[in-house]
PDB file of N, H, CA, C and O in Angstrom:
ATOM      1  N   UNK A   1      29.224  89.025 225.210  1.00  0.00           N
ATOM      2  CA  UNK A   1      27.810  89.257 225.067  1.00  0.00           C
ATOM      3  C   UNK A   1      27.184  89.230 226.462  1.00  0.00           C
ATOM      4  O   UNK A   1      27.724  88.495 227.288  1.00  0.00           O
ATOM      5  N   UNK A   2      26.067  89.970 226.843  1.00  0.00           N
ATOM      6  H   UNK A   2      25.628  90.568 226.172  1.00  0.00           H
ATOM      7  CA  UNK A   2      25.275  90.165 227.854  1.00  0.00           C
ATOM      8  C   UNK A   2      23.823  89.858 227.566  1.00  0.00           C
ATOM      9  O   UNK A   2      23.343  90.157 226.472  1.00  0.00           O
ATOM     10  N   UNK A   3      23.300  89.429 228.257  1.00  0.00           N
ATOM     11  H   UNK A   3      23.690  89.186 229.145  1.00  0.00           H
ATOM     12  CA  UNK A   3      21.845  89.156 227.914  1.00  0.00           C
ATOM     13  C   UNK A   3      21.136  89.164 229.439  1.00  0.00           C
ATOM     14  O   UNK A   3      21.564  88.389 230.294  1.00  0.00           O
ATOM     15  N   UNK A   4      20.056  90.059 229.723  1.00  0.00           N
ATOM     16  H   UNK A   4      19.708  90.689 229.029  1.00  0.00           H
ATOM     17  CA  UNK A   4      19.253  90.471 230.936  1.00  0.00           C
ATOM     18  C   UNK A   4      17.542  90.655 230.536  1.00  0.00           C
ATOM     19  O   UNK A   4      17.039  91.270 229.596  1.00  0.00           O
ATOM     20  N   UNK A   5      16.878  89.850 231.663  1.00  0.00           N
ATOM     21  H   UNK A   5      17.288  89.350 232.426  1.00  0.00           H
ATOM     22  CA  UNK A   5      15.528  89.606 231.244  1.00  0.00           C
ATOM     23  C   UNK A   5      15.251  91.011 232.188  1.00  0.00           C
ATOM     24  O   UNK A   5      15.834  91.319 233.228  1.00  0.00           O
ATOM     25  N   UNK A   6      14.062  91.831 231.409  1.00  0.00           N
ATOM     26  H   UNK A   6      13.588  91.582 230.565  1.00  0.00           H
ATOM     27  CA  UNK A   6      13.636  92.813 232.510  1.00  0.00           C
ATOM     28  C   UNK A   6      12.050  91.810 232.855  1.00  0.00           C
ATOM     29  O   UNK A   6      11.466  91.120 232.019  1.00  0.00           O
ATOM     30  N   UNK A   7      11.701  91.980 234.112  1.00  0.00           N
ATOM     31  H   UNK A   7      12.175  92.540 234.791  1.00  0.00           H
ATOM     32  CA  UNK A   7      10.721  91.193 234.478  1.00  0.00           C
ATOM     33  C   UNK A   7       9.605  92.332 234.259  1.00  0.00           C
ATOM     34  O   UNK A   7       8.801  91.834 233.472  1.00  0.00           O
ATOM     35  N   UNK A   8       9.216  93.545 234.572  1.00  0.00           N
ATOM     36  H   UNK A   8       9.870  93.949 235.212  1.00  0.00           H
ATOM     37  CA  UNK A   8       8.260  95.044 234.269  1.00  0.00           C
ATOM     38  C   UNK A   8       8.446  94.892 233.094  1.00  0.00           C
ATOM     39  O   UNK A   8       7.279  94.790 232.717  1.00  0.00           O
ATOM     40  N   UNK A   9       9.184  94.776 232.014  1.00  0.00           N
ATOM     41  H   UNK A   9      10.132  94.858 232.320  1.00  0.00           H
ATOM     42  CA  UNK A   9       8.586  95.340 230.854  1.00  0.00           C
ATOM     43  C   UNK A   9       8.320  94.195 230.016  1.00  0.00           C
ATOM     44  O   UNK A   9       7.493  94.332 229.114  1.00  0.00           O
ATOM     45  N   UNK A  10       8.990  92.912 230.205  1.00  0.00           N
ATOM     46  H   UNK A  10       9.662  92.801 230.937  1.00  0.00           H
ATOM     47  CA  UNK A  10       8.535  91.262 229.786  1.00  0.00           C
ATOM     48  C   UNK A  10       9.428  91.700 228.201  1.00  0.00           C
ATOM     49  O   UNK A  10       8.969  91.418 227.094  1.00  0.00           O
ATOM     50  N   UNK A  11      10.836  92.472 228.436  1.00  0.00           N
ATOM     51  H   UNK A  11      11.208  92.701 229.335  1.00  0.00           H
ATOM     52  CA  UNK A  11      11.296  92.064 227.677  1.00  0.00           C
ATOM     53  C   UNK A  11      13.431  92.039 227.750  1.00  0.00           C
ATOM     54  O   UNK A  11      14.147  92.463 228.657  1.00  0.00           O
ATOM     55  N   UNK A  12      13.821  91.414 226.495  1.00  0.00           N
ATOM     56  H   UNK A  12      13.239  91.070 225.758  1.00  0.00           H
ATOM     57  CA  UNK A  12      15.232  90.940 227.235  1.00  0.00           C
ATOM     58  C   UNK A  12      16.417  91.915 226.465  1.00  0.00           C
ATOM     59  O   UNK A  12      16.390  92.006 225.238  1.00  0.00           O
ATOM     60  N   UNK A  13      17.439  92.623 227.252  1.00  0.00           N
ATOM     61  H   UNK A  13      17.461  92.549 228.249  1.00  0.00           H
ATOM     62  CA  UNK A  13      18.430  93.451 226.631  1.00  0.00           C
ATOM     63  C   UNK A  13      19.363  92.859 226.013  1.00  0.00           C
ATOM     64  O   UNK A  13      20.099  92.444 226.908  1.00  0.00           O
ATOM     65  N   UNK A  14      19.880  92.498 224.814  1.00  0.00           N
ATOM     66  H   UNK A  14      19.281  92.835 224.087  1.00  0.00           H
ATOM     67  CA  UNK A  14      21.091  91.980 224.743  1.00  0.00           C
ATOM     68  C   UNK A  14      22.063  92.577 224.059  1.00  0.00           C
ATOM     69  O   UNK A  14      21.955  93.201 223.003  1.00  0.00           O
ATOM     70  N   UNK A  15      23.321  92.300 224.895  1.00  0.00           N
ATOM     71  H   UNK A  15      23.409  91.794 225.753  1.00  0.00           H
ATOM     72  CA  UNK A  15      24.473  93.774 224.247  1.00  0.00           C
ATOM     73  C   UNK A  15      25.701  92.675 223.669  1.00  0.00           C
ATOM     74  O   UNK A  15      26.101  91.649 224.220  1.00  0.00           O
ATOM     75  N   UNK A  16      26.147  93.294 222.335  1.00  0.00           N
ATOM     76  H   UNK A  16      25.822  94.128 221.887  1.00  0.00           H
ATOM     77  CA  UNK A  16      27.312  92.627 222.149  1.00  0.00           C
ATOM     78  C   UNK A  16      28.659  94.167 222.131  1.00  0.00           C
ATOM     79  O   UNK A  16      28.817  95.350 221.833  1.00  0.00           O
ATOM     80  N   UNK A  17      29.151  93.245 222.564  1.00  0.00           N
ATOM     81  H   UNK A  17      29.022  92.283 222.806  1.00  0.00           H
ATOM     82  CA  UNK A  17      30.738  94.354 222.178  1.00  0.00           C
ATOM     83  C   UNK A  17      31.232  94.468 221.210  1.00  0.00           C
ATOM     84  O   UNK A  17      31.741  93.535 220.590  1.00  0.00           O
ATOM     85  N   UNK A  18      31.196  95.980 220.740  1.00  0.00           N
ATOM     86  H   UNK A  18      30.783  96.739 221.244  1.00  0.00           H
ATOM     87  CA  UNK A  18      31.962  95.791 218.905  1.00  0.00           C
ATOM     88  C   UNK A  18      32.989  96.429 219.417  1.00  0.00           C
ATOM     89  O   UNK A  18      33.189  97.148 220.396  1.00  0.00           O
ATOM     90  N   UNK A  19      33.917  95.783 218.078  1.00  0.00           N
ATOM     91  H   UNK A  19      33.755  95.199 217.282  1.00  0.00           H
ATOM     92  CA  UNK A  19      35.421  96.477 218.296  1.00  0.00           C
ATOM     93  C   UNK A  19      35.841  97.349 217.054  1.00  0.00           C
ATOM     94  O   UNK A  19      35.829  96.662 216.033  1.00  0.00           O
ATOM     95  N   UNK A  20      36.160  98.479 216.865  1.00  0.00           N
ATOM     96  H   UNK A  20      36.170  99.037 217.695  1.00  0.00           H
ATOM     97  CA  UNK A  20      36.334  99.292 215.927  1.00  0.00           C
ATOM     98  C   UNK A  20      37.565  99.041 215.309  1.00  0.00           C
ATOM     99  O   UNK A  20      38.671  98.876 215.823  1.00  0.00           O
ATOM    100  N   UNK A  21      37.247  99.037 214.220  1.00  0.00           N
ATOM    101  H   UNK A  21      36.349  99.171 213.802  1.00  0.00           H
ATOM    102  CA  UNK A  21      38.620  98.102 213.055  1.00  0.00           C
ATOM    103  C   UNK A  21      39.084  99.520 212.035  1.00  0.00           C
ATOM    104  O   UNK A  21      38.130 100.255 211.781  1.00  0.00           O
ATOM    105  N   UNK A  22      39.913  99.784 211.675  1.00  0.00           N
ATOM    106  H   UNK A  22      40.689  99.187 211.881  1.00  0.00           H
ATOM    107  CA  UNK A  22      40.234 100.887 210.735  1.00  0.00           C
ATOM    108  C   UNK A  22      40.719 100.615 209.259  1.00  0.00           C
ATOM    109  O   UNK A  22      41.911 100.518 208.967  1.00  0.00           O
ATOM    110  N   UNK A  23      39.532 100.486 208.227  1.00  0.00           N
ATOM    111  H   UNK A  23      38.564 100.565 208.465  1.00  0.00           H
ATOM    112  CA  UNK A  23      39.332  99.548 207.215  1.00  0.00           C
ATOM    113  C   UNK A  23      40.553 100.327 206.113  1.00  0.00           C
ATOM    114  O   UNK A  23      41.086  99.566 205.306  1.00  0.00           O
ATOM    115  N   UNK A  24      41.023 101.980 206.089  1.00  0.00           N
ATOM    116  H   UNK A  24      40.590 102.599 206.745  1.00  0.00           H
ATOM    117  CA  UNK A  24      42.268 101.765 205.597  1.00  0.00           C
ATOM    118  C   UNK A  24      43.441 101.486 205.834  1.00  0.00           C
ATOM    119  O   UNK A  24      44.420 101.488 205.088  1.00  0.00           O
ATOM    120  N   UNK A  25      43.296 101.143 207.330  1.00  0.00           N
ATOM    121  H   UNK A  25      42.501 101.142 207.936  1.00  0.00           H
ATOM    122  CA  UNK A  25      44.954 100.460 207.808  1.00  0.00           C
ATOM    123  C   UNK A  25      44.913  99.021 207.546  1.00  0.00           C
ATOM    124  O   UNK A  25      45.904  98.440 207.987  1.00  0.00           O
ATOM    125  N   UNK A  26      43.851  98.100 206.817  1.00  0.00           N
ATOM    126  H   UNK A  26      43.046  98.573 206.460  1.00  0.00           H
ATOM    127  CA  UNK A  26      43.756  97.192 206.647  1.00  0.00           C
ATOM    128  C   UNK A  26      43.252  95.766 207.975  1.00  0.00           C
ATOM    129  O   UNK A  26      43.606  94.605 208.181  1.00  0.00           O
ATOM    130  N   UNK A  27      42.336  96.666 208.547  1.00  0.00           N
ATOM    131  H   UNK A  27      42.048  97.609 208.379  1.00  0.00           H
ATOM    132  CA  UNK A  27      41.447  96.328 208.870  1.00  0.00           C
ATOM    133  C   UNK A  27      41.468  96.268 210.779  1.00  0.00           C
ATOM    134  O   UNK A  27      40.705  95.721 211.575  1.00  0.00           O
ATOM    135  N   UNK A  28      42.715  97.103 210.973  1.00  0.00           N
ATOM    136  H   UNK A  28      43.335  97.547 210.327  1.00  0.00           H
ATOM    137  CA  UNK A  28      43.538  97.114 212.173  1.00  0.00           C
ATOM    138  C   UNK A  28      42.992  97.648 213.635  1.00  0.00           C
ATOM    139  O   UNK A  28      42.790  98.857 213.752  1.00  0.00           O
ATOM    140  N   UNK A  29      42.813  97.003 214.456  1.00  0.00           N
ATOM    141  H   UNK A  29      42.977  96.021 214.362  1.00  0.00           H
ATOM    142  CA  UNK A  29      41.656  97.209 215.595  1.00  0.00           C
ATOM    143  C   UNK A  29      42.421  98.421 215.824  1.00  0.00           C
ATOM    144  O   UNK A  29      43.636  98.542 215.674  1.00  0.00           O
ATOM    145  N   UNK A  30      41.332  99.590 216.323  1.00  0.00           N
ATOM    146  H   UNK A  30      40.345  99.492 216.445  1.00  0.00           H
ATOM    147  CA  UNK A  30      41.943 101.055 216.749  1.00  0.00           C
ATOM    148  C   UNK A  30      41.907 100.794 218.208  1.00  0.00           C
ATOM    149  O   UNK A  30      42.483 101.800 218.623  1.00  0.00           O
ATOM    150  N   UNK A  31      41.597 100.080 219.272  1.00  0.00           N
ATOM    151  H   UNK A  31      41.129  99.263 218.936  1.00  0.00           H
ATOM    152  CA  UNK A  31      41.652  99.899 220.571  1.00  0.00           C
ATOM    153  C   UNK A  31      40.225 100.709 221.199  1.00  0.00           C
ATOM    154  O   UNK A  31      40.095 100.871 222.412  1.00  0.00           O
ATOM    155  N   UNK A  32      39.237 101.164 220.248  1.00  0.00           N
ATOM    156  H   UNK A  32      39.343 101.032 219.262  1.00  0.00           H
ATOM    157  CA  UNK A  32      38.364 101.612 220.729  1.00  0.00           C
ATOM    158  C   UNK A  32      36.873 100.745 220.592  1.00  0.00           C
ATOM    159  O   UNK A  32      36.749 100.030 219.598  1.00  0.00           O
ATOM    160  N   UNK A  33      35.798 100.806 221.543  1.00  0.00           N
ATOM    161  H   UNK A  33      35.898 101.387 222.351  1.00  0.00           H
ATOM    162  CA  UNK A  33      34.983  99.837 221.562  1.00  0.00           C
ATOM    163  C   UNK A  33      33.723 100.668 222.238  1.00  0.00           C
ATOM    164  O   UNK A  33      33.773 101.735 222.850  1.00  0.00           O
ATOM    165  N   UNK A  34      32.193  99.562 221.832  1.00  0.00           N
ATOM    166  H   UNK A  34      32.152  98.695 221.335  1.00  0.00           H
ATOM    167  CA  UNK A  34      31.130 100.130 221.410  1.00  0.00           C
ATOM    168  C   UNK A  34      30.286  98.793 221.561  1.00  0.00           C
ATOM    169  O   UNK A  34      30.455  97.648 221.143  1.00  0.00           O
ATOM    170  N   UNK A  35      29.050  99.570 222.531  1.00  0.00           N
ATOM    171  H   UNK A  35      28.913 100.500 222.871  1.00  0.00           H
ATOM    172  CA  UNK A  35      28.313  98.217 222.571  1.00  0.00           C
ATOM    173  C   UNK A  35      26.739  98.491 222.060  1.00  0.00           C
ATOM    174  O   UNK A  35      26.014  99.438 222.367  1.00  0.00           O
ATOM    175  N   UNK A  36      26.457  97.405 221.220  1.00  0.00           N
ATOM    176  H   UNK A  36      27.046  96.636 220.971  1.00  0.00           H
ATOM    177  CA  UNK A  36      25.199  97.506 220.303  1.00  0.00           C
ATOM    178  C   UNK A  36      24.401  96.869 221.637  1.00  0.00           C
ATOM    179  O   UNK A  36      24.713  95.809 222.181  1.00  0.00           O
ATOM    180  N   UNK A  37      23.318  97.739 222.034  1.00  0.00           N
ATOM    181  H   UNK A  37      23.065  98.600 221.592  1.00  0.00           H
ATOM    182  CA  UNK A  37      22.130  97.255 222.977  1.00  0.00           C
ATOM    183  C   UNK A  37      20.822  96.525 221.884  1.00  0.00           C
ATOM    184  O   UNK A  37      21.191  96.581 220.711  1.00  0.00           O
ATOM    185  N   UNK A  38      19.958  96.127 221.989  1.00  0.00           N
ATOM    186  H   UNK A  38      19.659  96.082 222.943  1.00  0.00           H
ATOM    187  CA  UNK A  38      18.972  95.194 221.339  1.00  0.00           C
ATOM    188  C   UNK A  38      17.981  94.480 222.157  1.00  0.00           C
ATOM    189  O   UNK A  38      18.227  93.499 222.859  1.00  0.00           O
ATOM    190  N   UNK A  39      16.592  95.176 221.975  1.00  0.00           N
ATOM    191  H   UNK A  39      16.392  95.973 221.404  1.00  0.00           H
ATOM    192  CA  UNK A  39      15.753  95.142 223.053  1.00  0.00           C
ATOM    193  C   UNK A  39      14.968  93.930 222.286  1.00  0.00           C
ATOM    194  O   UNK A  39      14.851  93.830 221.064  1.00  0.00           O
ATOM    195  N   UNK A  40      14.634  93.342 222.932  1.00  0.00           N
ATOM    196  H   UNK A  40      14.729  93.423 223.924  1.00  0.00           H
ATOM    197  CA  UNK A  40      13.433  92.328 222.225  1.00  0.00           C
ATOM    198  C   UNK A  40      12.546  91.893 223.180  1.00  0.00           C
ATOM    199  O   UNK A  40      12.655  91.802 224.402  1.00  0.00           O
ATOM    200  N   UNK A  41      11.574  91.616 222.357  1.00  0.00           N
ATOM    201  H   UNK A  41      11.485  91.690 221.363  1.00  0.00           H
ATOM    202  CA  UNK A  41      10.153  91.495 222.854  1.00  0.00           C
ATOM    203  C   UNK A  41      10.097  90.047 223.712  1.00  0.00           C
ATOM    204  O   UNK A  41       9.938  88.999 223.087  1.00  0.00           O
ATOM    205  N   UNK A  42      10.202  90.046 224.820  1.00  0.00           N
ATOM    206  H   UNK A  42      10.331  90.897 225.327  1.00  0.00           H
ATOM    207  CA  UNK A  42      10.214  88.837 225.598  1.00  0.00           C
ATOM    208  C   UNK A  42       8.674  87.535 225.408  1.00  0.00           C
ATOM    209  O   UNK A  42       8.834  86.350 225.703  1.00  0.00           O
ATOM    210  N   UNK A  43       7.754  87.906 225.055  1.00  0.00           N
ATOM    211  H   UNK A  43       7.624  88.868 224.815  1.00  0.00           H
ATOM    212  CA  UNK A  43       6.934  87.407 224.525  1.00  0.00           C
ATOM    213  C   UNK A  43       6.466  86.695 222.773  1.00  0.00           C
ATOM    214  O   UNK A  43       5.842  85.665 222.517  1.00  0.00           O
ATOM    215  N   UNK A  44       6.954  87.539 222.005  1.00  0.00           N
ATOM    216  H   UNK A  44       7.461  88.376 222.214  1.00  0.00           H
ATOM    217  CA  UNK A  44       7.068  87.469 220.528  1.00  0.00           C
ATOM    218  C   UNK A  44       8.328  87.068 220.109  1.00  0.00           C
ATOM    219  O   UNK A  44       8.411  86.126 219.321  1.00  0.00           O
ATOM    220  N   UNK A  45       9.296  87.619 220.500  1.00  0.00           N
ATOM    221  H   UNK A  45       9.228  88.384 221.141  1.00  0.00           H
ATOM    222  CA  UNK A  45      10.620  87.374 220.183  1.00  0.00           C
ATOM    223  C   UNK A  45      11.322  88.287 218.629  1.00  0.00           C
ATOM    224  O   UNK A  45      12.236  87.956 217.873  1.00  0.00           O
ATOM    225  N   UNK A  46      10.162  89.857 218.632  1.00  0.00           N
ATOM    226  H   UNK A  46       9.420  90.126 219.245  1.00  0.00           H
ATOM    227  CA  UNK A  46      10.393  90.330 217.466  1.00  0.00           C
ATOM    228  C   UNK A  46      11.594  91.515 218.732  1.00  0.00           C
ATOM    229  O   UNK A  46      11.788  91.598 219.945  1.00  0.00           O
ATOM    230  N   UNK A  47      11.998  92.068 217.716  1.00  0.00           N
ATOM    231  H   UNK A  47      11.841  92.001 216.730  1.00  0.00           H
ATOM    232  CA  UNK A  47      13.243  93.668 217.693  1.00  0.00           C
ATOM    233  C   UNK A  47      12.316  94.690 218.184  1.00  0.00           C
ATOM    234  O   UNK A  47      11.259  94.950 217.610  1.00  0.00           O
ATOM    235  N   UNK A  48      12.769  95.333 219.377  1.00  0.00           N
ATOM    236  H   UNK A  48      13.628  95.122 219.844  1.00  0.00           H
ATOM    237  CA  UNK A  48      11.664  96.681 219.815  1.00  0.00           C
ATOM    238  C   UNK A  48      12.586  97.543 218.933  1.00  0.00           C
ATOM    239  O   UNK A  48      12.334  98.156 217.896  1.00  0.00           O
ATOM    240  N   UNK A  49      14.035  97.382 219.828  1.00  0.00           N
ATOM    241  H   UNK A  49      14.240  96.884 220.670  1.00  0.00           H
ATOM    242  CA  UNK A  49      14.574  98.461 219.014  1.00  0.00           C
ATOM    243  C   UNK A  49      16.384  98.301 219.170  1.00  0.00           C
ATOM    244  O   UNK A  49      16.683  97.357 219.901  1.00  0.00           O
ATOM    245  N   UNK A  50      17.143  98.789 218.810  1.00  0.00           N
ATOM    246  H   UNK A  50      16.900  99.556 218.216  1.00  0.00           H
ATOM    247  CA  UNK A  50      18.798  98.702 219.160  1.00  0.00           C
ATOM    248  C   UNK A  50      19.246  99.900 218.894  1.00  0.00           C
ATOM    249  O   UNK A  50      18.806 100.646 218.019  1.00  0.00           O
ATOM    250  N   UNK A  51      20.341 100.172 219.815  1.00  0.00           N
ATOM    251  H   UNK A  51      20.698  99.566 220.526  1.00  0.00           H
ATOM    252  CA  UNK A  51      21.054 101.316 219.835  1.00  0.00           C
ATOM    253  C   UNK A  51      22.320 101.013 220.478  1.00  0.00           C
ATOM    254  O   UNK A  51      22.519 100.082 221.259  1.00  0.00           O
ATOM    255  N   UNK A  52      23.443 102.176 219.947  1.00  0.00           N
ATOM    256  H   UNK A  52      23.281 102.932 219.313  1.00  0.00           H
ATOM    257  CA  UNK A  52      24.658 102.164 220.245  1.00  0.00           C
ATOM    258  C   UNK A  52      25.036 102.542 221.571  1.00  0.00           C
ATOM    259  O   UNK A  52      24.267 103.430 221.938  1.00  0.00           O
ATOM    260  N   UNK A  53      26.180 102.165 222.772  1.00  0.00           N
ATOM    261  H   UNK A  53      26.805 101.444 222.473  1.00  0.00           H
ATOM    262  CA  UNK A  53      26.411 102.784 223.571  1.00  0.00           C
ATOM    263  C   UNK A  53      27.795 102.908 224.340  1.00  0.00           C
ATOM    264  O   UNK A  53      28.465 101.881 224.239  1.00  0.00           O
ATOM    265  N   UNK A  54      28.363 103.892 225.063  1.00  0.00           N
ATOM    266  H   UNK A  54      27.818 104.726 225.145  1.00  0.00           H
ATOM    267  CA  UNK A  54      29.893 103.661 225.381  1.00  0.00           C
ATOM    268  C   UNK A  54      29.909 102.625 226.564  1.00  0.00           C
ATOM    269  O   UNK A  54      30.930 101.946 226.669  1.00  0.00           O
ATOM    270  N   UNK A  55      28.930 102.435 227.433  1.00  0.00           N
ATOM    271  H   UNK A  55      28.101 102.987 227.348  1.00  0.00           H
ATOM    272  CA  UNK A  55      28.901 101.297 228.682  1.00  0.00           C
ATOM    273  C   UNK A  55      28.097 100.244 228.775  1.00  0.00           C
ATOM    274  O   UNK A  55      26.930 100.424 228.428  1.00  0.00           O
ATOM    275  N   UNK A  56      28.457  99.042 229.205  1.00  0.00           N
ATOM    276  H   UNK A  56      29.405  98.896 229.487  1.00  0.00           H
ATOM    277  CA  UNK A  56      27.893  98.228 228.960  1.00  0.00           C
ATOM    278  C   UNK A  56      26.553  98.293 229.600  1.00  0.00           C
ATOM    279  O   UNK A  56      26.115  99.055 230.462  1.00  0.00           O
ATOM    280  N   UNK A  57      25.849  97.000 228.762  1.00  0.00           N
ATOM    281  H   UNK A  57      26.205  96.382 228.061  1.00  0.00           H
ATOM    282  CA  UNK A  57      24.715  97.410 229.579  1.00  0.00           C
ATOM    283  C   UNK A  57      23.799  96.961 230.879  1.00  0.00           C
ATOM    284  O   UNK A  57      23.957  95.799 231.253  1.00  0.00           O
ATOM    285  N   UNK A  58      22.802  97.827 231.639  1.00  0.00           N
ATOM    286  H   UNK A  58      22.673  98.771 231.335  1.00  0.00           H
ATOM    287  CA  UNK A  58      22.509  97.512 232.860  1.00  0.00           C
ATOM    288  C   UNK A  58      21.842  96.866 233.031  1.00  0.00           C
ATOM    289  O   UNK A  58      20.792  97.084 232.426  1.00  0.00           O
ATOM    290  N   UNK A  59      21.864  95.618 233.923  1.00  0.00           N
ATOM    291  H   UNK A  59      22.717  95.441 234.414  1.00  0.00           H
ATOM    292  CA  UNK A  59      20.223  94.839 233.820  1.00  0.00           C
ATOM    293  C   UNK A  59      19.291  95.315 235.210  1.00  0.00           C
ATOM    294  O   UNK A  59      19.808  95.318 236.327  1.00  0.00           O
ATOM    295  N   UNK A  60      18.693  95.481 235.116  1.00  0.00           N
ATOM    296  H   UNK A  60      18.273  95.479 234.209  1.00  0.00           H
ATOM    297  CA  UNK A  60      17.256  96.112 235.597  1.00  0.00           C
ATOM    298  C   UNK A  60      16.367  95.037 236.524  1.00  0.00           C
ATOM    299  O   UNK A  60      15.263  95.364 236.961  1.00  0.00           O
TER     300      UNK A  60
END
């Protein structure tokens, strides 16, 4: 997990690493990976927004 405060926008990125599992081989990691970004409101502490991405992410 990554977690980066942006100080301009007063809010914090946090990325976890997913790992892609292949649920009919019984549940068998495919070696491929994916990181969920997740912006939140550094003040409120509500969800701006999240999205998928191939690189991790940048802190600012």
């Amino acid at each position: 997990m990554t977690v980066c405060y942006s100080e301009p926008n007063g809010t914090f990125v946090i990325g976890y690493l997913l790992f892609e599992k292949n649920i009919l081989k019984g549940g068998e990691l495919t070696g491929k990976t994916k990181w969920a970004n997740v912006i939140i409101d550094g003040g409120g502490g509500k969800i701006i927004t999240a999205y998928p991405t191939s690189d991790k992410p940048r802190c600012q």
